[in-house]
The first five atom37 places (N, CA, C, CB, O) and aatype in JSON, in Angstrom:
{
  "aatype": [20, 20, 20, 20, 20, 20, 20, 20, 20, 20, 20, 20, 20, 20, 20, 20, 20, 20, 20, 20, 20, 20, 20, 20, 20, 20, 20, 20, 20, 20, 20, 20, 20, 20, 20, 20, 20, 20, 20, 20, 20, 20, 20, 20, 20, 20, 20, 20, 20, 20, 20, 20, 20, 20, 20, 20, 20, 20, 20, 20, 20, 20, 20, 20, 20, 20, 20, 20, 20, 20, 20, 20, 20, 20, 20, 20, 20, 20, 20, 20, 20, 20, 20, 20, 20, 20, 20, 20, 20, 20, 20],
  "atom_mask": [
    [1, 1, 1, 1, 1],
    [1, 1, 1, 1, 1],
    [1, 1, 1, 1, 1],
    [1, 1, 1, 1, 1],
    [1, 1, 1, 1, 1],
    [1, 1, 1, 1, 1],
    [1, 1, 1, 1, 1],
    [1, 1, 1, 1, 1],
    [1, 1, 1, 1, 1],
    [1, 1, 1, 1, 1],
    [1, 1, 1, 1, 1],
    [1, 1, 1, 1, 1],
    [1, 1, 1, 1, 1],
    [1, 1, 1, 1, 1],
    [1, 1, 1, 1, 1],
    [1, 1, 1, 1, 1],
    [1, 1, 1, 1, 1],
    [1, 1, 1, 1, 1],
    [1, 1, 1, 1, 1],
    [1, 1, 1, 1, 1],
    [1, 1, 1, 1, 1],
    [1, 1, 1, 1, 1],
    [1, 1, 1, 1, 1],
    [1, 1, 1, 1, 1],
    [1, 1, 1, 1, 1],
    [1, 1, 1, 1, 1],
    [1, 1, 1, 1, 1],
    [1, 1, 1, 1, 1],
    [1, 1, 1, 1, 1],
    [1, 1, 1, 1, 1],
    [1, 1, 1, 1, 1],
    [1, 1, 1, 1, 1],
    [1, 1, 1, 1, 1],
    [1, 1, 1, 1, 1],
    [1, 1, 1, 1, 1],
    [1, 1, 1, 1, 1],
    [1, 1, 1, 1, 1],
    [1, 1, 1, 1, 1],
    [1, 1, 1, 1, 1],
    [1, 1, 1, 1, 1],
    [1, 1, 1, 1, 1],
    [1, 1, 1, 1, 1],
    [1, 1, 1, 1, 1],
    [1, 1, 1, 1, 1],
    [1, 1, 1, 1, 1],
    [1, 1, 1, 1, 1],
    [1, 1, 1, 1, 1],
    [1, 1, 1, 1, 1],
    [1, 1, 1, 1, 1],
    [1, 1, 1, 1, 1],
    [1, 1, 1, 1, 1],
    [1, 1, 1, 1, 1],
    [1, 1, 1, 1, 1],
    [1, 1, 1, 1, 1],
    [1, 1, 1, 1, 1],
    [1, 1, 1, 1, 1],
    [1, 1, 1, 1, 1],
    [1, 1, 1, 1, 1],
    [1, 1, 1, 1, 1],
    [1, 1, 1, 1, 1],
    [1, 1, 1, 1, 1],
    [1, 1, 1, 1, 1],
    [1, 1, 1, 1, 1],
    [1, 1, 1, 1, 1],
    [1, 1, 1, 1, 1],
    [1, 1, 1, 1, 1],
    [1, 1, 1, 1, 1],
    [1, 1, 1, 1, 1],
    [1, 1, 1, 1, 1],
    [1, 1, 1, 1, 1],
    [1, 1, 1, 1, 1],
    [1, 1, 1, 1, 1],
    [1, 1, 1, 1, 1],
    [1, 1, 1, 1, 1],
    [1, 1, 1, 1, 1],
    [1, 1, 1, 1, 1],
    [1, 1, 1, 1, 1],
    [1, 1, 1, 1, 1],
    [1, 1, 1, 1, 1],
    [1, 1, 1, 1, 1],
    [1, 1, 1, 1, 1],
    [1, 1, 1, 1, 1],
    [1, 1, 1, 1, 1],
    [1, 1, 1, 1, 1],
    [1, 1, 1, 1, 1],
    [1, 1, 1, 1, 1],
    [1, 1, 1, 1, 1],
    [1, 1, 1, 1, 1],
    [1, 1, 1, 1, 1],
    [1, 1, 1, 1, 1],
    [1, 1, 1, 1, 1]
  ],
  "atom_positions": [
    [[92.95, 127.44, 87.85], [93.4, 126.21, 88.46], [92.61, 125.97, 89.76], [94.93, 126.26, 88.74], [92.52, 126.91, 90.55]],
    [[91.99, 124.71, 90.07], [91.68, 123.86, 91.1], [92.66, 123.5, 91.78], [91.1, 122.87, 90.76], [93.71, 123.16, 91.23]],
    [[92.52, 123.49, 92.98], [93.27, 122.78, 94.19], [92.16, 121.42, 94.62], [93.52, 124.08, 95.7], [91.12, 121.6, 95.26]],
    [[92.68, 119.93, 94.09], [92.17, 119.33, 94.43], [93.21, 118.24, 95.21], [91.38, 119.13, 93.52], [94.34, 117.98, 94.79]],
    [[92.61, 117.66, 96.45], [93.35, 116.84, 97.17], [92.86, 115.18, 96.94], [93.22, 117.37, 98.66], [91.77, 114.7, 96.62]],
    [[94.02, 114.64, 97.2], [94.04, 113.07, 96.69], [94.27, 112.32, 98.07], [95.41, 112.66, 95.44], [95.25, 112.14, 98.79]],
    [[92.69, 111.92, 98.12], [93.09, 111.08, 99.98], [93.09, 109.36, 99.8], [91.38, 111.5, 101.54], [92.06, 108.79, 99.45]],
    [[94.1, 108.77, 100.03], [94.5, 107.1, 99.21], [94.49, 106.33, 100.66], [96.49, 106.9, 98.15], [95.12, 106.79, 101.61]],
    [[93.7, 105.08, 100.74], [93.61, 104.3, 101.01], [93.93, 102.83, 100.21], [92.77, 104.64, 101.37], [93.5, 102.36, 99.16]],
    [[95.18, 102.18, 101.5], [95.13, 101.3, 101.12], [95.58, 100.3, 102.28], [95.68, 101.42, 100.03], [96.72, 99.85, 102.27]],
    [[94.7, 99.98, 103.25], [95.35, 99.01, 104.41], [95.5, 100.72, 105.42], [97.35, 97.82, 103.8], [94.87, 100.65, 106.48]],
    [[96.15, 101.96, 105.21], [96.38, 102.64, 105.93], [95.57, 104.16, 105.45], [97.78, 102.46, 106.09], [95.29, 104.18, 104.25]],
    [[95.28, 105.09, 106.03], [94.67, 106.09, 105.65], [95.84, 106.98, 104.96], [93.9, 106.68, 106.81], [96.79, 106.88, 105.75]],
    [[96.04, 107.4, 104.39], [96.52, 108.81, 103.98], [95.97, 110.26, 103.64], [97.03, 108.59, 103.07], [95.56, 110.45, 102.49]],
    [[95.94, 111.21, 104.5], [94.71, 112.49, 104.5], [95.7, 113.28, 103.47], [94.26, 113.52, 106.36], [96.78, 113.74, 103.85]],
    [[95.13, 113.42, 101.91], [96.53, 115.06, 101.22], [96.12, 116.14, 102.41], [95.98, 116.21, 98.91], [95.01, 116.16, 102.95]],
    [[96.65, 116.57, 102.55], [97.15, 117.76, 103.5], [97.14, 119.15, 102.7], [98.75, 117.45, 104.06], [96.57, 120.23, 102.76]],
    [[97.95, 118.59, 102.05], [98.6, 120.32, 100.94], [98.04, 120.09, 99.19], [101.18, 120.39, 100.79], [98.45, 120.92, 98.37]],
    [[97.35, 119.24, 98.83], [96.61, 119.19, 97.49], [97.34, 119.51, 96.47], [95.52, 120.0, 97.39], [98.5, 119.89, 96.65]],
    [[96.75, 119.39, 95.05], [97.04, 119.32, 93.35], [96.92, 120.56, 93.13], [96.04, 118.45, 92.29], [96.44, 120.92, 94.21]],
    [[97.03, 121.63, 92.39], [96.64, 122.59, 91.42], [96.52, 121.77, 90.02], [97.74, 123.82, 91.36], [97.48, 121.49, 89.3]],
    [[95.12, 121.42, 89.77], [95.25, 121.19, 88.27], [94.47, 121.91, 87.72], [95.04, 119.93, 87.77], [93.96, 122.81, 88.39]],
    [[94.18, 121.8, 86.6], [93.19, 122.51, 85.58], [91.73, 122.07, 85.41], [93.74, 122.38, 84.24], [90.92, 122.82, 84.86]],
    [[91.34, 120.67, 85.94], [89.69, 120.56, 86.05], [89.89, 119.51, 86.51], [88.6, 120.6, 84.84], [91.04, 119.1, 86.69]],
    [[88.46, 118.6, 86.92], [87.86, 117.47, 87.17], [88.55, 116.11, 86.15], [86.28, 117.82, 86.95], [88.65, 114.96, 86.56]],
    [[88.84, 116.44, 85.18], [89.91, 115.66, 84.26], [91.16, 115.28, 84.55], [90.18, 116.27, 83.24], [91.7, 114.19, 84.74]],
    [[91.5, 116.35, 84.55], [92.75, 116.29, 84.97], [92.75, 115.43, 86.29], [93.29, 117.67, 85.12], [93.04, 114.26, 86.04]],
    [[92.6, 115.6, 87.2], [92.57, 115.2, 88.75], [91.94, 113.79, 88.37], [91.52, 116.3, 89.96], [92.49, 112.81, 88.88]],
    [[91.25, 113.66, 87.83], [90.66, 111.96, 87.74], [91.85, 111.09, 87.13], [89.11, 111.73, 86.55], [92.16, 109.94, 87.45]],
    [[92.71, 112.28, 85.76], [93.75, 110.92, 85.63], [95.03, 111.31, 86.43], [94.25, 110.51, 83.88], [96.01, 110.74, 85.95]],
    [[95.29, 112.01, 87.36], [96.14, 111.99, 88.41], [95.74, 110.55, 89.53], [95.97, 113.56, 89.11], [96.55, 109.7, 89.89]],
    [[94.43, 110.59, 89.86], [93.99, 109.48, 90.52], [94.81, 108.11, 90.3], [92.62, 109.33, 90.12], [95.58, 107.32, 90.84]],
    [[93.78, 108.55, 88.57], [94.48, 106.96, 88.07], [96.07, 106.26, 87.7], [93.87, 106.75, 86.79], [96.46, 105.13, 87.41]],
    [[96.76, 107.72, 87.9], [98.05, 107.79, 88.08], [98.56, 107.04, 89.5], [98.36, 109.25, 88.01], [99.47, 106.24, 89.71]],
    [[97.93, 107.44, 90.04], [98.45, 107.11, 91.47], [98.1, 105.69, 91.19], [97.69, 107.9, 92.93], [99.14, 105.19, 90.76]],
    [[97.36, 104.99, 91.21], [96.76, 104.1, 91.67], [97.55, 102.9, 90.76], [95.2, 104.36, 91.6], [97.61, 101.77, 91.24]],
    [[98.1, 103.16, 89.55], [98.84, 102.62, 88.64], [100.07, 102.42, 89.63], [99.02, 103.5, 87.3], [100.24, 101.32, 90.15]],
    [[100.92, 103.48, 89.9], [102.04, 103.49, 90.59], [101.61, 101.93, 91.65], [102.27, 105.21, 91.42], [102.26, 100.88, 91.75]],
    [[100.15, 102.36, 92.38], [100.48, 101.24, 93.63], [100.3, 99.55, 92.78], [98.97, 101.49, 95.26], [100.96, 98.9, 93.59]],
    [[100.21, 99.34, 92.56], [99.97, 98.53, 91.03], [101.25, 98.36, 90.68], [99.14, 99.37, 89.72], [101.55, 97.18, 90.83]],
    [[101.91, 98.86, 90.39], [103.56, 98.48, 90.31], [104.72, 98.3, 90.84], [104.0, 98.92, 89.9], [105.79, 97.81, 90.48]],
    [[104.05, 99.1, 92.3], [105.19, 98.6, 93.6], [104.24, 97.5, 94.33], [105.72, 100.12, 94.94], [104.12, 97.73, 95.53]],
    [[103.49, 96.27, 93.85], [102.98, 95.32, 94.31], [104.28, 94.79, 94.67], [102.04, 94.6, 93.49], [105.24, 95.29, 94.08]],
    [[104.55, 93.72, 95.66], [105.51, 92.96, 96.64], [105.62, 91.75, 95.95], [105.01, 92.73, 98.2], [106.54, 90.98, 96.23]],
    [[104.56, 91.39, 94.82], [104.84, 89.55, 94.22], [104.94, 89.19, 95.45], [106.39, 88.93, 93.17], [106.08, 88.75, 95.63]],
    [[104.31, 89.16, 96.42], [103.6, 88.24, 97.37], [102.44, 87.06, 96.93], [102.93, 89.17, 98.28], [102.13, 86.06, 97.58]],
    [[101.76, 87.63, 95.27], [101.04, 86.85, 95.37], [99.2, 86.55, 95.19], [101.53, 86.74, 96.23], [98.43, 85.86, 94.52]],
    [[99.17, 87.47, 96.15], [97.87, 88.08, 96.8], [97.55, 89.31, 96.32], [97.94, 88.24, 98.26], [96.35, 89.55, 96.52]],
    [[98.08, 90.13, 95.82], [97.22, 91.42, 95.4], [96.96, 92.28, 96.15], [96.1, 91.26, 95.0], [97.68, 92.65, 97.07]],
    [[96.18, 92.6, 95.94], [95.88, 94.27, 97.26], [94.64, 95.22, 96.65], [97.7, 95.78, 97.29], [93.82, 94.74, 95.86]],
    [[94.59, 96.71, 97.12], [93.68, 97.5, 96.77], [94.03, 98.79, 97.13], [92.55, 97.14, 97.21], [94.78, 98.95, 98.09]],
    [[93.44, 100.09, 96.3], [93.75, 100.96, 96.54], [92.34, 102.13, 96.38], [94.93, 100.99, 95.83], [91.62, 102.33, 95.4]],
    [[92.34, 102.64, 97.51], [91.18, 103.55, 97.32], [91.76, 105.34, 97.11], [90.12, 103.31, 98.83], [92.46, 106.0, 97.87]],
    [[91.32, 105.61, 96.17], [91.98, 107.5, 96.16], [90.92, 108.05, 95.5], [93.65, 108.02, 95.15], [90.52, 107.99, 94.33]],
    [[90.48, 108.7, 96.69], [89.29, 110.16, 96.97], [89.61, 111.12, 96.3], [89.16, 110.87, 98.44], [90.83, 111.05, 96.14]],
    [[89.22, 111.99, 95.83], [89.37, 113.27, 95.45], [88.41, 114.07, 95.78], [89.54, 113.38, 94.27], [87.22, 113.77, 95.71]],
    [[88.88, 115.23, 96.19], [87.97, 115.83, 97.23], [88.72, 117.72, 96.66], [88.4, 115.0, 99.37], [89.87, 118.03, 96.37]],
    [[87.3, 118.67, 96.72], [88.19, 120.11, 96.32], [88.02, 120.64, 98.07], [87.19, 121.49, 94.73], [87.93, 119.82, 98.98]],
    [[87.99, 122.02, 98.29], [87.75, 122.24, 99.91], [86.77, 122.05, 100.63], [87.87, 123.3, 100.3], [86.8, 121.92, 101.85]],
    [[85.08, 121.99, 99.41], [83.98, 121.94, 99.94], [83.32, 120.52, 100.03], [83.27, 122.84, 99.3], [82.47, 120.24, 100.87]],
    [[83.8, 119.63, 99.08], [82.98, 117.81, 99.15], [84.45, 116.93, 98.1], [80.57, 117.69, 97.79], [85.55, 117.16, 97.6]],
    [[83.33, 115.75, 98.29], [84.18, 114.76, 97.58], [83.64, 114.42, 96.0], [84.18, 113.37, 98.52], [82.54, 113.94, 95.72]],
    [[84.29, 114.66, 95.42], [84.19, 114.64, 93.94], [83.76, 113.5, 93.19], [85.33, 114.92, 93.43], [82.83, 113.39, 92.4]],
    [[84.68, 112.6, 93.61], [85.07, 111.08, 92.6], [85.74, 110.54, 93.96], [86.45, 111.21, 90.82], [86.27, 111.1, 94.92]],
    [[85.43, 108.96, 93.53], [86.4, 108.0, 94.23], [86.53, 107.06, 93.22], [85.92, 107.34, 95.64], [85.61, 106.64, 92.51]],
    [[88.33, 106.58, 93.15], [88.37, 105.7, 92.64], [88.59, 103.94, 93.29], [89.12, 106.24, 91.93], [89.37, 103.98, 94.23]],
    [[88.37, 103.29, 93.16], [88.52, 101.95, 93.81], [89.42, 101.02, 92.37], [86.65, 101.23, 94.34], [89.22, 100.94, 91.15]],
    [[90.18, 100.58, 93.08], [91.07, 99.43, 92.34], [91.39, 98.42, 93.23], [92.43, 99.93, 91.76], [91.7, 98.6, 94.41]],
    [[91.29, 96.94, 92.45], [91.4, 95.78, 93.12], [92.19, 95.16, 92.65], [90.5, 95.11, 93.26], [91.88, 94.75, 91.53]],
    [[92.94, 94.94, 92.94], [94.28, 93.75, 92.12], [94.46, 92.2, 92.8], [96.15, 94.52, 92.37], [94.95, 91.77, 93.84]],
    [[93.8, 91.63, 91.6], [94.03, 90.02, 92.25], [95.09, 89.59, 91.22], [92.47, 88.8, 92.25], [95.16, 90.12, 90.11]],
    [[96.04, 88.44, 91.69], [96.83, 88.11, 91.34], [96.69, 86.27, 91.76], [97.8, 89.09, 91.78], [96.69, 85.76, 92.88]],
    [[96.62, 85.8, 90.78], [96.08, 84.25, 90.65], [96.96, 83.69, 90.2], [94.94, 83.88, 89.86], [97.47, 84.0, 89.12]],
    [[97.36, 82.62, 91.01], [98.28, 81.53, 90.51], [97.52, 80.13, 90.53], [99.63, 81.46, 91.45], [96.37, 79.82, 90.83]],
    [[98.45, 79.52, 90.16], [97.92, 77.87, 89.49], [97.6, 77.42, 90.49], [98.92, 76.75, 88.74], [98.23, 78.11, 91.29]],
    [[96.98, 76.65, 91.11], [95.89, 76.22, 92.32], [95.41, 77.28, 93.35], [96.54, 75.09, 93.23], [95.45, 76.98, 94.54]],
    [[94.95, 78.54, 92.95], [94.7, 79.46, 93.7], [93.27, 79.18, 93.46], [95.33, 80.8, 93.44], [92.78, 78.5, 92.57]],
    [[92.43, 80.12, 94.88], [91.12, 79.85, 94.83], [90.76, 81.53, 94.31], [90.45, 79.19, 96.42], [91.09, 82.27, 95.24]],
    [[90.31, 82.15, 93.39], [89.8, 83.25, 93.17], [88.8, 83.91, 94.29], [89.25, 83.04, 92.01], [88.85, 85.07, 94.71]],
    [[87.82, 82.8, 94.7], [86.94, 83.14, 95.81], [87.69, 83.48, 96.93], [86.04, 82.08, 96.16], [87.27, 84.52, 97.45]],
    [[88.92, 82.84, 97.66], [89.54, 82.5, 98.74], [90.12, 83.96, 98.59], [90.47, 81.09, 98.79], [89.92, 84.54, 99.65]],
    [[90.63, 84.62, 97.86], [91.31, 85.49, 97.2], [90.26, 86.73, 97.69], [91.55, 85.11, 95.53], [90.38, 87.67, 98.47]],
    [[89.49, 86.37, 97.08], [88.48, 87.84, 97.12], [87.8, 87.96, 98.34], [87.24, 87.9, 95.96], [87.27, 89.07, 98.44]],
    [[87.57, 86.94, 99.65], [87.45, 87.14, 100.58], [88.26, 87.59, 101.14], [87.11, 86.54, 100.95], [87.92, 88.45, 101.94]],
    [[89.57, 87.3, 101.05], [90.97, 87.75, 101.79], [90.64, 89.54, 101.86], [92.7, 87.25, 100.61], [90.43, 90.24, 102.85]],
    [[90.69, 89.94, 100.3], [90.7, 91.18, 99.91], [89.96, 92.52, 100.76], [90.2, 90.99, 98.69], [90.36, 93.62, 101.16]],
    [[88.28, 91.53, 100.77], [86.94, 92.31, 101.74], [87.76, 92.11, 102.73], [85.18, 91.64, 101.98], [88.1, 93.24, 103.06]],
    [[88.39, 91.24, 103.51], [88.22, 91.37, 104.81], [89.73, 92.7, 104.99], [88.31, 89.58, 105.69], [89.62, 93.71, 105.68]],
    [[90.93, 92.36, 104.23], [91.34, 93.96, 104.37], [90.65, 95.22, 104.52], [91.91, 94.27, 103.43], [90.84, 96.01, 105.45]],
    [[89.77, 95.39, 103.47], [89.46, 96.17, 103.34], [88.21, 97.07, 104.63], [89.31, 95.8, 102.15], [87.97, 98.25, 104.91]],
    [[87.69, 95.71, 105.1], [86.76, 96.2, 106.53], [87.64, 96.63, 107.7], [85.77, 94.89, 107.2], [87.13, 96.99, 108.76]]
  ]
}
């Protein structure tokens, strides 16, 4: 078993501290995508969407990053207007 840590960005930093024991690079990639699902489902229906960044990292480097973008478009929404909103969170 690997000890790999899951560091998630989204608007705020979160550093894992105390890490995964999983069984490989597999595993830990769909833990990622686990996570990132979850933030994806506690969206607010505000509207607007959001993003989620989660690192995976073992003690010595960073492995994988995953990036997810969630736009959420309604009927006279601007997609562009939208996706600038998004970058500028994200800077």
């Amino acid at each position: 078993m690997v000890r790999y840590y899951f560091d998630i960005h989204d608007g705020i930093d979160l550093r894992d501290e105390a890490g995964t024991e999983l069984s490989d690079i597999e595993a830990a990639r769909a833990h990622a995508i686990s996570c990132a699902a979850r933030y994806v489902s506690d969206l607010d229906g505000d509207g607007r969407g959001g993003f989620i960044v989660v690192t995976i990292r073992d003690a010595d480097s960073t492995l994988l990053t995953l990036r997810l973008v969630c736009h959420i478009e309604t009927s006279g929404s601007s997609a562009v207007e939208t996706i600038h909103a998004l970058r500028r969170q994200t800077q």
